[in-house]
C-alpha positions in Angstrom: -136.1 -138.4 66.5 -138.5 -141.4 65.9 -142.0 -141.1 66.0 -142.5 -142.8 69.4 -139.8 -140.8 71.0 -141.6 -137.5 69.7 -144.7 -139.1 71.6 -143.6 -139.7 74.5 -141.8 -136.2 74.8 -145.0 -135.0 74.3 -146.2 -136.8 77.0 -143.7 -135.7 79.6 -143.9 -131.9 79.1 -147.8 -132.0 79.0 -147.8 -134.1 82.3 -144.9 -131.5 83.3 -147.3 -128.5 82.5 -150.2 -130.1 84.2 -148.2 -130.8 87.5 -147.4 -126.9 87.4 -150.4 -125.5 86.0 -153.3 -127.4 88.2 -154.7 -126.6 91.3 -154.0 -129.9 92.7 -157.8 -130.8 94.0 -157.5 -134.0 91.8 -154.5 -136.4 90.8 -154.2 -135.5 86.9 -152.1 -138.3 85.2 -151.3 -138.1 81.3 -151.2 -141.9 80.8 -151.1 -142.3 76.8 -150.7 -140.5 73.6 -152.0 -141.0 69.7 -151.1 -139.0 66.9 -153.1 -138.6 64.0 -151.9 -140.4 60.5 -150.8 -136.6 59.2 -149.5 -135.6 62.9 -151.7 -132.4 63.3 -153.4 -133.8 66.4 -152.3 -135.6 69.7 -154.6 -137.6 71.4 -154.3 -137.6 75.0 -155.3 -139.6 77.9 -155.8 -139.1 81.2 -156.8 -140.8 84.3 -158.3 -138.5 87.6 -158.5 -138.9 91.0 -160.5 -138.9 92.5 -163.2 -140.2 89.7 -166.0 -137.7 90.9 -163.8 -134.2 89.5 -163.2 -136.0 86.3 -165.1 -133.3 84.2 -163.7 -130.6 85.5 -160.3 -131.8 85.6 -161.3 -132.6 81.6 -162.7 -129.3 81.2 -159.2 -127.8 82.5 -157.3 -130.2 80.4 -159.0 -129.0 77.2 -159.2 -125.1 78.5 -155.9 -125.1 79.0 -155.1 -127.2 75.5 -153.5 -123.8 74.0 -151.6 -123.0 76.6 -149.5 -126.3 77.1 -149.3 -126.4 73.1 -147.1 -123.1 73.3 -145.4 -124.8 76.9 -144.5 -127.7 74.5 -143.7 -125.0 71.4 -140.8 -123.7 73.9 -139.3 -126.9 74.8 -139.4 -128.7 71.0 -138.3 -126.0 68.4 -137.7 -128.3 65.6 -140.8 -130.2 65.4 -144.4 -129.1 64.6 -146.5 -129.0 67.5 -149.9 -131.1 67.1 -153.3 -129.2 68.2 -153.5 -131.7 72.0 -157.0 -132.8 72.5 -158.0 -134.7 75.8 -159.7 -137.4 76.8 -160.7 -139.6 80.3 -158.5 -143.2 79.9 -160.8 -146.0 80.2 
């Protein structure tokens, strides 16, 4: 599996988590992914709406961080899981 289809697998079962695991008051989308140069840590952006719950949606993104790192454990058994940090897409 290539680097960029590790990403973007990430990408789908965080978004997948956070479409189960929200309370839906705001539109969480996960809209891009970085990986650090060693791969320990995924970068992760997301876009709210609306604009005004953006911090708490953030605050439930990076609560939750743990959580969708063991969802993700479960689903990709023969890669190592980065440490997901979030951020708000610009």
């Amino acid at each position: 599996m290539s680097k960029e289809q590790f990403q973007e697998l990430l990408k789908e079962y965080v978004a997948d988590f956070v479409n189960r695991e929200s309370n839906r008051t705001s539109l969480i989308t996960i809209t891009d992914i970085a990986l650090s140069g060693d791969g320990s840590v995924a970068t992760l952006s997301a876009t709210v709406f609306p604009d005004d719950n953006a911090g708490v949606a953030l605050d439930f993104l990076n609560r939750r961080a743990r959580d969708m790192r063991g969802f993700v454990m479960e689903k990709i058994r023969n890669r190592r899981i980065p440490r997901f940090v979030f951020v708000l897409a610009e």
